[in-house]
C-alpha positions in Angstrom: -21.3 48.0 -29.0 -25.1 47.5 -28.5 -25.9 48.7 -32.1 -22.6 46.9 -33.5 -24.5 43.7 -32.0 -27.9 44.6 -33.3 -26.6 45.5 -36.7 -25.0 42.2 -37.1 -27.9 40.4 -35.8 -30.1 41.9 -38.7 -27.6 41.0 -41.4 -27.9 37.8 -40.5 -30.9 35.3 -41.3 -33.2 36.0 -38.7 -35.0 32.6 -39.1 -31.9 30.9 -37.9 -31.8 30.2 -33.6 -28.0 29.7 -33.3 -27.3 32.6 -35.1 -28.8 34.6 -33.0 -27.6 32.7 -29.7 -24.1 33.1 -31.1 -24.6 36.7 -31.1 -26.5 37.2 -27.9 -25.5 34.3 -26.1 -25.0 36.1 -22.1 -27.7 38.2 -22.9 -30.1 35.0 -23.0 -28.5 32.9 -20.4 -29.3 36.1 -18.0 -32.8 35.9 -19.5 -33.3 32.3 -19.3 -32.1 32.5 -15.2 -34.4 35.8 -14.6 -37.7 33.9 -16.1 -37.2 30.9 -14.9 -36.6 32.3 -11.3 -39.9 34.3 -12.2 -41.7 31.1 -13.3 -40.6 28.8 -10.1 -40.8 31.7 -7.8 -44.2 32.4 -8.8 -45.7 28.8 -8.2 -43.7 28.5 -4.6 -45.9 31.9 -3.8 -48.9 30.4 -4.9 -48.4 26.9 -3.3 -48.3 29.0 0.1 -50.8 31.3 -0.6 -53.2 28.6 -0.9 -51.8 27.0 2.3 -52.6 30.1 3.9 -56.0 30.3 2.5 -56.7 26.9 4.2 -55.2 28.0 7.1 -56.5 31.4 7.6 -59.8 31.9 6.2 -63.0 30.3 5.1 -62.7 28.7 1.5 -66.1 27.9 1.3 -67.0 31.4 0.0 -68.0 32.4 -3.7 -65.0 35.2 -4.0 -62.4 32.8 -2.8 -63.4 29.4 -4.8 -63.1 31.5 -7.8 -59.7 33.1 -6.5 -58.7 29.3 -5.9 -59.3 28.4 -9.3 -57.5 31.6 -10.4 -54.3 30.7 -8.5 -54.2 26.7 -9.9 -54.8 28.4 -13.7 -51.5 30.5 -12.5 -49.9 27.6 -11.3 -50.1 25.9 -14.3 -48.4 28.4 -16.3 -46.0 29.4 -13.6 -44.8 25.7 -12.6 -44.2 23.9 -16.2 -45.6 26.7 -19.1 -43.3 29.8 -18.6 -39.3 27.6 -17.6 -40.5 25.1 -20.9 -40.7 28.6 -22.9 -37.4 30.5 -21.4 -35.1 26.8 -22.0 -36.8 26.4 -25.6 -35.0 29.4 -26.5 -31.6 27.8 -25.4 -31.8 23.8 -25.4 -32.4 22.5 -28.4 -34.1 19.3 -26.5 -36.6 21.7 -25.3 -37.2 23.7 -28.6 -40.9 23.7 -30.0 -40.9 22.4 -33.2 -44.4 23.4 -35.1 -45.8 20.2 -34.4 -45.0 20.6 -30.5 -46.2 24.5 -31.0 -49.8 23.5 -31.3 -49.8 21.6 -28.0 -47.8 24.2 -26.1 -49.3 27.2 -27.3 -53.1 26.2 -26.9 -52.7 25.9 -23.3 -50.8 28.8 -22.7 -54.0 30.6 -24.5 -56.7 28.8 -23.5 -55.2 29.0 -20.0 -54.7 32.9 -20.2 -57.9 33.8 -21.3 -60.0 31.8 -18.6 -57.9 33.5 -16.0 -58.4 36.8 -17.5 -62.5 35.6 -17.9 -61.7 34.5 -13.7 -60.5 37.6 -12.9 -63.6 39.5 -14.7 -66.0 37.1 -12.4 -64.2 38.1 -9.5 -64.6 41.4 -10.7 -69.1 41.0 -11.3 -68.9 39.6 -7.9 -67.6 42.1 -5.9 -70.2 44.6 -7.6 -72.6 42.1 -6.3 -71.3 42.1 -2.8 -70.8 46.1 -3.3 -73.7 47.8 -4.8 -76.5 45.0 -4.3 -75.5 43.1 -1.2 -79.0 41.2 -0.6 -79.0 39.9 -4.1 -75.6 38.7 -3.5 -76.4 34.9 -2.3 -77.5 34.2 -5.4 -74.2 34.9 -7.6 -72.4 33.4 -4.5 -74.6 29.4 -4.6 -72.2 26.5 -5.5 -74.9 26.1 -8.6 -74.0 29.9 -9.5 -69.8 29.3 -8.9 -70.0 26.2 -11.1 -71.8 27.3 -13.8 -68.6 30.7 -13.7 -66.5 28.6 -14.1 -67.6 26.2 -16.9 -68.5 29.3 -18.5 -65.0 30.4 -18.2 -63.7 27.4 -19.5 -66.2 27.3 -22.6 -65.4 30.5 -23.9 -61.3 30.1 -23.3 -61.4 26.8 -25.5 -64.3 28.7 -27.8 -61.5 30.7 -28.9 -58.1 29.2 -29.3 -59.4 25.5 -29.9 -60.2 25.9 -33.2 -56.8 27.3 -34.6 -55.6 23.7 -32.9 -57.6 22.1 -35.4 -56.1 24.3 -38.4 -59.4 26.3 -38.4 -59.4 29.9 -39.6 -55.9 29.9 -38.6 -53.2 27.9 -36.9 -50.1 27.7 -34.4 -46.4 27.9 -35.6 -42.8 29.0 -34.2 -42.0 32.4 -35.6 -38.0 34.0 -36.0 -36.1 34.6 -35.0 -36.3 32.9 -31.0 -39.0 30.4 -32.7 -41.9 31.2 -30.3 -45.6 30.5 -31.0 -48.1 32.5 -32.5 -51.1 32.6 -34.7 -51.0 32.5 -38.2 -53.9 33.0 -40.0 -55.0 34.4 -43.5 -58.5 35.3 -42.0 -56.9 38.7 -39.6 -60.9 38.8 -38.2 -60.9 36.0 -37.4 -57.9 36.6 -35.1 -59.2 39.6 -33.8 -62.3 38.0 -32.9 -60.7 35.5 -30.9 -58.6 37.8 -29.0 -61.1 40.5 -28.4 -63.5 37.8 -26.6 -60.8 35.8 -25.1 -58.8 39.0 -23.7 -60.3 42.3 -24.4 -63.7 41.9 -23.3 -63.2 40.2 -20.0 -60.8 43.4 -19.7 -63.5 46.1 -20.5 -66.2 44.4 -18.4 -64.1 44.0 -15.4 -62.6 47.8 -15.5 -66.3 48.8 -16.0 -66.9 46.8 -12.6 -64.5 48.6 -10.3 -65.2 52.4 -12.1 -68.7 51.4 -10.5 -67.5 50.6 -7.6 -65.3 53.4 -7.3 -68.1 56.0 -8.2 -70.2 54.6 -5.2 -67.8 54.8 -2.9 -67.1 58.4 -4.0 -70.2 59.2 -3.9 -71.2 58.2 -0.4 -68.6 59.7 0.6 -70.1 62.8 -1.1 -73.2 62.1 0.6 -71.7 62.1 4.1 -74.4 64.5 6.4 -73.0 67.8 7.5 -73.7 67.3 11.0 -72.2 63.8 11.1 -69.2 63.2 13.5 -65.5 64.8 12.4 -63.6 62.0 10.9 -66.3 59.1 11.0 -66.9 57.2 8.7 -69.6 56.4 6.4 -69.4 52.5 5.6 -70.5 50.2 8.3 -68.2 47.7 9.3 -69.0 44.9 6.4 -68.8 47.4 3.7 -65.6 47.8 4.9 -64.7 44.1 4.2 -66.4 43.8 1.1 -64.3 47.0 -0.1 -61.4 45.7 1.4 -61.3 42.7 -1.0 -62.3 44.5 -3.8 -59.4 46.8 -3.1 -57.3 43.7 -3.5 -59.0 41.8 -6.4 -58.2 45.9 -8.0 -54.9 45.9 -7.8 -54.2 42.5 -8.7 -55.8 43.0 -11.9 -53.7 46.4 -12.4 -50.6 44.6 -11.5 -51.2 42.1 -14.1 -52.3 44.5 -17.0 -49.7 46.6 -16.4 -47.3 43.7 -16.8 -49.3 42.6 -19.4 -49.7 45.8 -21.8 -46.1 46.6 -22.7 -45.4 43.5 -24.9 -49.1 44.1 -26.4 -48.4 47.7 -27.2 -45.1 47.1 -28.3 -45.9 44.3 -30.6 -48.5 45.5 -32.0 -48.0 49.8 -32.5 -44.2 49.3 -32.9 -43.2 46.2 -34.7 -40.3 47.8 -36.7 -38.8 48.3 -33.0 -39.8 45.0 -31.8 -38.0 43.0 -34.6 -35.1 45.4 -34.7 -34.5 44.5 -31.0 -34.7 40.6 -30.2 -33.6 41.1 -27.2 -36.7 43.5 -26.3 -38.8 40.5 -26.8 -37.5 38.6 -24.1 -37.5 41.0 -21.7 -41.2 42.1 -22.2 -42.0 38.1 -22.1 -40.2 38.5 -18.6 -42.5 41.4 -17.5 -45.8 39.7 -18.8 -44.4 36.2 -16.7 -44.2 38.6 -13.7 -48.0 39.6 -13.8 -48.6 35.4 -12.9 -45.2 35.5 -10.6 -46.7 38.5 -9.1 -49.6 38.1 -8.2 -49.7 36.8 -4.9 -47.5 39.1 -3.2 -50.3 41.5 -3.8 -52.2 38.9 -2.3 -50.7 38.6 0.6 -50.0 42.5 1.3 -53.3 43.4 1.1 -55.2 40.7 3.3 -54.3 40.2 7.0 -56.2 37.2 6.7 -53.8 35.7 4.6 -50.8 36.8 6.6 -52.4 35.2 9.5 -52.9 31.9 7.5 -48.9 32.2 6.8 -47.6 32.6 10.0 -50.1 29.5 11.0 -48.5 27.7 8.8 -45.0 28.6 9.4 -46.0 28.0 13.2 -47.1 24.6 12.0 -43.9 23.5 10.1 -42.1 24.6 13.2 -44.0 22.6 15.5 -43.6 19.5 13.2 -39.9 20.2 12.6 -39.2 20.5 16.7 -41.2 17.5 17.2 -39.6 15.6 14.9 -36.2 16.5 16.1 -36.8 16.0 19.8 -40.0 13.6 20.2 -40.1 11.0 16.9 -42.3 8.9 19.1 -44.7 11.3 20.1 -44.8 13.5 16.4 -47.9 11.0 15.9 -50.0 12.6 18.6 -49.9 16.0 16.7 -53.2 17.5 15.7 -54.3 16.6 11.7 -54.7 19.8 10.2 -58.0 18.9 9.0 -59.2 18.6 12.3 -57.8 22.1 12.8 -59.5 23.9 10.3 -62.7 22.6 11.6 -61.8 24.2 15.3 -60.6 27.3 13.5 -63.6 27.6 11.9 -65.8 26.8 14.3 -64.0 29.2 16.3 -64.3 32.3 13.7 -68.3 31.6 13.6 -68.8 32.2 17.2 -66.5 34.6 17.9 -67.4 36.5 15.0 -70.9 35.6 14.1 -71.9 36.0 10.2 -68.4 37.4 9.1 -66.4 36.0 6.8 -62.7 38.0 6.4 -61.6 36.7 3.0 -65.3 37.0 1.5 -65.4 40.0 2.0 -69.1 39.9 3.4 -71.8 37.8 5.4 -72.7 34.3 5.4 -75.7 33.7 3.6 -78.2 30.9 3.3 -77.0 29.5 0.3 -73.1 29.4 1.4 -74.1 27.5 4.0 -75.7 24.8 1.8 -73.4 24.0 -0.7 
């Protein structure tokens, strides 16, 4: 029945949007509720993930200003980008025309490639923190952040601005589910753009954590022959610096290995990908789930961030209860930016220098900026 529909689909003009919604008409209503579910579920994980970031941990640190502007980028896409490109498909009041492509489509890219270029910071700075933890304050100054991130945001627009402008290339709706794409007669020039925008954030970032993996293997190597059975080599903020980069890892795997199928597929099988329509929805689906994602790794690997979540689940309790029993008295309840100031003031003398979601120690410089 499957190959009946297929068959059908490619004797008919594949340029042609109801034509193909007539034929797989269930099959994208199910797609449509499974990314947009994706897309909204996503941005409701990230809205409390940064709740409990505020909550639980110190956000003054390098790592997590960078991870904060990570999670808005995601946001973005999450929140309005990926349910405006699952109902195009379906409503035609929704449907990108090639005018509306150019607007649509040049955020999406310039959006993905500074979170890929976030995600390769993140990646330098925990083989800062790692391998040369004394040089560390320097990469980790507000001057240092700020100057990532507009550097990020440079080289994102760098690329995928100037096909906006109908330079070396432009954006326009392809068959047959009219979604954006590049068209250019200059295929460098398209290459170019995608192997600094995507590639090379990608190389230097797995280059980062093989590093880091090869010295923790080899201190572990290392370990003296008469030290004690089962103790262990890293000292107690190695741990947390290797802790985080543990996380920042498998993020990035998580969303490369939802981002690689549709790549590969779409580019080293094409015949397949046109021959199957339906296949490029699906892979869209997987891709979305690398943003939708992305916090639940988050959260799994960081106690610190479960701790801010139950705070703030403790919170919304409290406010709920004393809204329900004491109206009068809600007023009396502590701001929460009050509270963070106590929390934090609390972590620094219990806990000295540390700092759980950096990863590290406080340093000079965090302290001035």
């Amino acid at each position: 029945m499957v190959n009946d529909t297929v068959a059908a689909f490619n004797a008919t003009t594949t340029s042609n949007i109801p034509s193909a919604l007539e034929l797989f008409r269930p099959q994208v209503e199910l797609y449509i509720i499974v990314t947009v579910t994706v897309g909204f579920g996503g941005a409701l994980l990230i809205l409390l993930l940064l709740c409990a970031m505020a909550l639980g941990t110190q956000t003054r640190g390098g790592a997590n200003i960078l991870i904060v502007n990570l999670l808005l980028a995601e946001f973005i896409m999450c929140s309005s980008l990926v349910p405006h490109q699952a109902f195009s498909i379906y409503f035609p009041f929704a449907r990108i025309e090639q005018t509306g492509c150019r607007y649509n489509y040049v955020i999406w890219m310039i959006l993905m490639s500074y979170s890929q270029w976030l995600t390769c910071a993140l990646a330098v700075n925990r083989v800062v923190a790692t391998l040369a933890p004394h040089y560390y304050y320097r990469t980790a100054s507000g001057s240092a952040i700020g100057l990532t991130i507009v550097f990020c945001w440079a080289v994102a627009c760098a690329c995928f601005l100037p096909f906006f402008f109908n330079t070396g290339g432009y954006y326009d709706s392809l068959p047959p589910w009219m979604s954006c794409s590049i068209r250019t007669s200059l295929p460098w020039a398209k290459l170019a753009m995608y192997t600094v925008g995507f590639y090379a954030p990608m190389a230097i970032m797995g280059t980062c954590y093989a590093l880091i993996l090869l010295y923790v293997v080899g201190k572990r190597l290392r370990r003296p022959l008469g030290g004690a059975a089962g103790g262990d080599v890293f000292s107690q903020a190695e741990r947390q610096r290797l802790a985080i980069a543990r996380m920042l890892m498998a993020s990035a795997l998580w969303y490369y290995a939802c981002y690689l199928p549709n790549t590969i597929v779409a580019t080293s099988f094409y015949p397949v990908y046109v021959r199957y329509p339906l296949l490029q929805l699906w892979l869209r689906t997987i891709f979305f789930l690398g943003y939708g994602g992305n916090p639940l790794i988050f959260f799994t690997m960081c106690k610190d961030y479960r701790n801010g979540l139950r705070s703030l689940g403790k919170r919304l309790r409290q406010t709920v209860g004393c809204a329900a029993k004491r109206p009068l008295s809600c007023g009396t309840v502590t701001p929460v930016k009050t509270t963070l100031v106590s929390v934090i003031s609390a972590e620094r003398s219990r806990g000295g220098e540390k700092d759980a979601a950096f990863g590290g120690v406080y340093y000079a410089a965090d302290e001035e900026n």
